[in-house]
N, C-alpha and C positions, 0 to 999 in steps of 0.2 A: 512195671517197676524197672528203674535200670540206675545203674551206678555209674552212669557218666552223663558229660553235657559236651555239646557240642557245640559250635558257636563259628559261624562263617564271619570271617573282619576282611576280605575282602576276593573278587573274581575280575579273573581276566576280562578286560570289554571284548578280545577278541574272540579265545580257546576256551575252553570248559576249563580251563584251571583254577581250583580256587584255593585261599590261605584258609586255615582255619585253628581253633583253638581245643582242643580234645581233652578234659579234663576227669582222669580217672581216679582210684582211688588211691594212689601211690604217685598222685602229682601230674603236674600238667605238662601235656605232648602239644608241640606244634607239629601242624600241616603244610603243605604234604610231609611226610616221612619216610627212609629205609629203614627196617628193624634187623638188626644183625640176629643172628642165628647162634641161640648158645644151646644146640641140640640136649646135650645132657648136663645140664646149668651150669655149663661151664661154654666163655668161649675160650677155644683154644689158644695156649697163649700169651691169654691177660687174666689179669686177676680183676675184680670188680671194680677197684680204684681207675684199674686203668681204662676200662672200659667205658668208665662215669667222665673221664677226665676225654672224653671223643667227644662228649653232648648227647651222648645217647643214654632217653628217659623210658625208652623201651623197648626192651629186649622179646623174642620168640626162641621158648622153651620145647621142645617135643615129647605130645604125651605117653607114646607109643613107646620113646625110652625111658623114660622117668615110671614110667608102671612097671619095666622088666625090671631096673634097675636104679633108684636103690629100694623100689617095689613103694607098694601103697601104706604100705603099716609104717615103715618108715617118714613116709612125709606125713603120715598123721600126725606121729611123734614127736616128731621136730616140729611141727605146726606149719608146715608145706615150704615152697622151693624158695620162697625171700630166704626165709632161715633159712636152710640149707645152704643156698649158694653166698649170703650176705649183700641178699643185694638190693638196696633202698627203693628203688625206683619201679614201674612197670615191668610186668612180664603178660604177652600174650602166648598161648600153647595150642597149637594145634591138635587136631581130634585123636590122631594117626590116623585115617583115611588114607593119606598119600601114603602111606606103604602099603596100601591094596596095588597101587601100582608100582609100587618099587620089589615086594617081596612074593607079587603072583603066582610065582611059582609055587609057594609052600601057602598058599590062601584059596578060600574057599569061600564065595559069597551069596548070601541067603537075606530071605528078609529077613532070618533074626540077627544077623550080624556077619561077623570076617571071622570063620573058623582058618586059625594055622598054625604050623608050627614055632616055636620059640624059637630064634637064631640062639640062641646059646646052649641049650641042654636036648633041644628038638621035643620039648613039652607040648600036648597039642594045648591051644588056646581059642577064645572066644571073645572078641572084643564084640559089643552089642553098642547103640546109643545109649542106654540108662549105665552102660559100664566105664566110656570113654566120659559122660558129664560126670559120673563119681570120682573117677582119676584128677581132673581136672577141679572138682571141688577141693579134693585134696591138694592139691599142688597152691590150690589159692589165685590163679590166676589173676589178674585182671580183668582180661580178656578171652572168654571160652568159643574157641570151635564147637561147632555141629560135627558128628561125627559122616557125612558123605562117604556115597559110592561115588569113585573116581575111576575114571576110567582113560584111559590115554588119548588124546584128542584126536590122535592118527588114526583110531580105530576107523574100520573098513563100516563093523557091525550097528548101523544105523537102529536096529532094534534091541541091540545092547544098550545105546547111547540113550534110548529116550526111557527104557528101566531103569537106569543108573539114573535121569535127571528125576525121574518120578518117583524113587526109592528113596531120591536125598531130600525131599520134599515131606514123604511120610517121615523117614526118621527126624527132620526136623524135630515135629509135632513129638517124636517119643521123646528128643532131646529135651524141648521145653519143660515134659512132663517132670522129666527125672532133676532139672535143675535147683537144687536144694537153696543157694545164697543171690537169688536176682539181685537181692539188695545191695552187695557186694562183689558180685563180678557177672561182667555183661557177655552175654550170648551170643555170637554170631553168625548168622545164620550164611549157605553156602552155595550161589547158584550154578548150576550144572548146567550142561546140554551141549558137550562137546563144540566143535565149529559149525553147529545147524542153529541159526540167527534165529529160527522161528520156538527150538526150544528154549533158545536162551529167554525167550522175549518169554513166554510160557513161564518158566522156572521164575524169573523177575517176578511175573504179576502175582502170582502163588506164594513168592517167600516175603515179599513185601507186605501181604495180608498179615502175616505173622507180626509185623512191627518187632523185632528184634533190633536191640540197640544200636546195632550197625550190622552190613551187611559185606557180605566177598566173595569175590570173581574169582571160583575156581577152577581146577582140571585142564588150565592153561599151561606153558612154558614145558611141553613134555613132547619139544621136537615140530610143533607146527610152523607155517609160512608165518610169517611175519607180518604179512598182508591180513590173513587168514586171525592172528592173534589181535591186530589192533581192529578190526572189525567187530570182534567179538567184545574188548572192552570197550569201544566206541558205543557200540548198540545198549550195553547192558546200564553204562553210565549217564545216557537219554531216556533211560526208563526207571532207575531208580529214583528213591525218595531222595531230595534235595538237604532235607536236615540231616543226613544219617552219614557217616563216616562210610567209606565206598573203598576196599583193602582188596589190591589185588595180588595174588598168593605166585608165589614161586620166583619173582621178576627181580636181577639186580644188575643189570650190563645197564651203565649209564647212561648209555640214549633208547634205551627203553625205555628206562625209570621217566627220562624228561616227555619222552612221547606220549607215556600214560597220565601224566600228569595234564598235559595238555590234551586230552580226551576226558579229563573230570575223574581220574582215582588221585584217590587221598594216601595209599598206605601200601608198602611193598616190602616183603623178605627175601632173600636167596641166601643161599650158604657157598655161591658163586665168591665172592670178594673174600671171604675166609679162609677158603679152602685153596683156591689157586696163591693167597700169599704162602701156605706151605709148601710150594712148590718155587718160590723164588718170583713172583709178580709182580708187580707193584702196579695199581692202576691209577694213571696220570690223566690230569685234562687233554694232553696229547696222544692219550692211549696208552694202553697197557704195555710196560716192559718185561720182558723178559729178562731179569738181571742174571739169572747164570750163564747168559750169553756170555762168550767170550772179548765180545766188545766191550764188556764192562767195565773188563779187568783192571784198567787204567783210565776208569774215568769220575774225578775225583770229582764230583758234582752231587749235588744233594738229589734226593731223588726224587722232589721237586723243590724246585726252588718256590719260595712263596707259600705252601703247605705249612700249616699252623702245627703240626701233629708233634709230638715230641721228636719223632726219629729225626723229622725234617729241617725241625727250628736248631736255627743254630746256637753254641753251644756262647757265646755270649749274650744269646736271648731267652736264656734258660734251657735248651732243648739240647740234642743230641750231636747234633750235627752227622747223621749217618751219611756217607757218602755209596754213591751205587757201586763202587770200586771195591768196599768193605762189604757190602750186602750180598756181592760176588762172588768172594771170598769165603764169606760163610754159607752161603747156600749152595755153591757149588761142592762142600763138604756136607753140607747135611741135608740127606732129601728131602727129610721130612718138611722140610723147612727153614726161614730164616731166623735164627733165636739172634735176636741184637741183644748184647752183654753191655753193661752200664758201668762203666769203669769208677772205683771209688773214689777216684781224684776227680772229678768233676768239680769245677769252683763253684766254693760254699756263696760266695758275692750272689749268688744266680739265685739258688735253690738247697734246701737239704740233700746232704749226700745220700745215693742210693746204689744197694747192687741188685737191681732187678733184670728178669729176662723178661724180653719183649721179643716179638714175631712181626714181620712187615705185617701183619694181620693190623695192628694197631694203626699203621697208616693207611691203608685201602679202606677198613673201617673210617676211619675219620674222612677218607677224600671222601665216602659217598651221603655221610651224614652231612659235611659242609657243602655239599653238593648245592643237596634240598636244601637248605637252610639260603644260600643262594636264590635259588629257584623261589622261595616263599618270598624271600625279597621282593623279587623283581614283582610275581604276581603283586603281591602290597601295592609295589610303585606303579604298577601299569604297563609294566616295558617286558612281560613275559614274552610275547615276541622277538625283539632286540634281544634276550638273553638266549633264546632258542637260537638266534642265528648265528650268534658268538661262539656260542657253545659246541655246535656242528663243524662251523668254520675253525676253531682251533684243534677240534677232536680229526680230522678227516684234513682238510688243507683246502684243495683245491674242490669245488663244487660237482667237478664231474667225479668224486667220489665219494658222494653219498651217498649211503644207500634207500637204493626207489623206494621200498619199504616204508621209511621215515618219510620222505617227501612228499608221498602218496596220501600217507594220514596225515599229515602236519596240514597240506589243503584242505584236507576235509573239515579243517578248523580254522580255516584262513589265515594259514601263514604259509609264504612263499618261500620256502627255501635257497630258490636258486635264483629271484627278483634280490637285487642290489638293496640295500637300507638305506 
């Protein structure tokens, strides 16, 4: 039983890339996609109009936080996180797994589950798989994690790695059990087996029997080669089922994003593009700025020109017109971030007036959602190649600086980055 369809409309003749149509129960998601990271159903920020007004149909919630805070009897009551946060559209949630490896120090791993401490009051706890799928039933998901042993890919301990790929494989199986609503939000399950090709291929054959309605590449993006990462999704996306939506977890630097996509994964989160806009970021097709540089100071330029997003649109075409001069200004005053302030005089001609606060977070969100939306084009049209090489070619400049990493997989799927078009 499962609460989504999935529907491929069209594949690269060259790359494993393909379009596809993902329809869940809070509405239909195109393929490929990023899903921005609202950790504690909130992203930071934006409010949920603003976040809807990016194109993004679905958001990644954290179950790890949403169970400490605002705890489980709460999202019962409210009838889980759509009420809560007000927010129309998809939400996927992960297991909390990845804080086995983020909070290791105060965790403790068993087969019955992650015994550790509360970061707030130092309460000991016990997240088990029958306890991470009841959170996550509560929350209402759309899309449920398996709760996995994760383990850091740099790890040394090759006999660590293969109980961690063969732990997440049994708790699967508890996962399934304890899943109360198949009918209304889908399960998916989580292949493990650090950078060793032969467990990943092992965990593949194993979770794939389970037939869960889609499947994800995880325990990546925790410090390994690049070479070493796209190997692993290369292999894992040659071995999975062809119908099934293919999510791979932690990835948001956007020639990642297009690498994996031309390796055959469908679906990516990072808290990357959020979290560096509170620091003054802005990530462009030309690469990421640094706007509290001091070369900013004086440069009355949008911060990109052509960027659909409010901050960027200009303010005769209804948008903001923020210039990286003003974005300067204000984030070199506040660390936390860039809070863009919506002056009440904006012309009524355009749009209703507003005084809201916005964070460049609303624009690096939107640059990586219109990204993909890009990228699904091209796959449609057949020139995902030609867009791979544009995209490289404006991100980097000159060809002797890309990096071998990308070039190296981008062959393995015949396209030539540094051959002329």
């Amino acid at each position: 039983m499962s609460a989504l369809t999935f529907d491929i409309v069209a594949k690269c003749s060259v790359t494993k890339a393909r379009a596809a149509i993902l329809r869940l129960p809070h509405g239909r998601v195109d393929l490929p996609i990023f899903m921005p990271v609202a950790t504690q159903g909130t992203l930071k920020g934006l409010t949920p109009e603003q976040l809807e007004s990016t194109g993004c149909r679905l958001c990644l919630n954290n179950t790890y936080h949403l169970g400490l805070k605002p705890g489980q009897a709460t999202l019962d009551a409210v009838g889980g996180a759509h009420k809560l946060q007000s927010w129309p559209h998809n939400i996927l949630t992960d297991s909390g797994g990845f804080q086995m490896v983020s909070l290791l120090k105060l965790a403790r791993i068993t087969e019955e589950g992650v015994r550790f401490l509360s970061p707030h009051d130092g309460t000991p706890m016990l997240l088990t798989p029958e306890h991470s799928i009841s959170l996550q039933n509560s929350i209402g998901s759309d899309i449920v994690m398996q709760l996995d042993d994760v383990l850091v890919t740099t790890s040394p301990d090759h006999v660590r790695m293969e109980e961690a790929m063969r732990r997440s494989i049994r708790w699967l199986d508890r996962c399934i059990a304890a899943h109360k609503y198949p009918e209304k939000q889908n399960l998916f399950c989580i292949i493990q087996g650090g950078l060793d090709l032969d467990m990943r291929r092992e965990c593949c054959e194993e979770m794939a029997k389970r037939d869960t309605p889609g499947i994800a590449i995880g325990g990546l993006s925790g410090g390994e080669a690049k070479d070493s990462y796209c190997a692993v999704v290369d292999t894992c996306t040659g071995l999975l089922p062809e119908k099934k939506p293919r999510y791979v977890m932690g990835v948001g630097y956007p020639e990642d994003l297009m690498v994996s996509v031309a390796l055959g994964a469908d679906m990516f989160d990072c808290v990357w593009p959020t979290r560096t806009a509170r620091f003054g970021n802005a990530i462009t097709s030309w690469g990421t700025l640094n706007l509290r540089n001091s070369s900013y100071a004086q440069d009355f330029s949008l911060i990109e020109t052509g960027c659909g997003c409010v901050c960027c649109k200009p303010v005769e075409d209804g948008g903001l017109g923020m210039t990286r001069a003003y974005i300067h200004h204000v984030a070199a005053k506040e660390t936390a971030g860039a809070h863009l302030w919506v002056p009440p005089y904006l012309p009524i001609v355009t749009h209703v007036l507003q005084t809201q606060s916005f964070r460049l977070t609303i624009h690096n969100v939107h640059y990586l959602l219109s990204l993909m939306r890009s990228a699904r084009t091209a796959i449609i049209e057949d020139q995902f190649p030609r867009f791979l090489k544009r995209f490289f070619k404006k991100l980097y400049g000159e060809s002797e600086n890309y990096p071998d990493w990308a070039v190296n997989a981008l062959k393995k799927v015949n396209v030539d980055l540094l051959a002329a078009e």
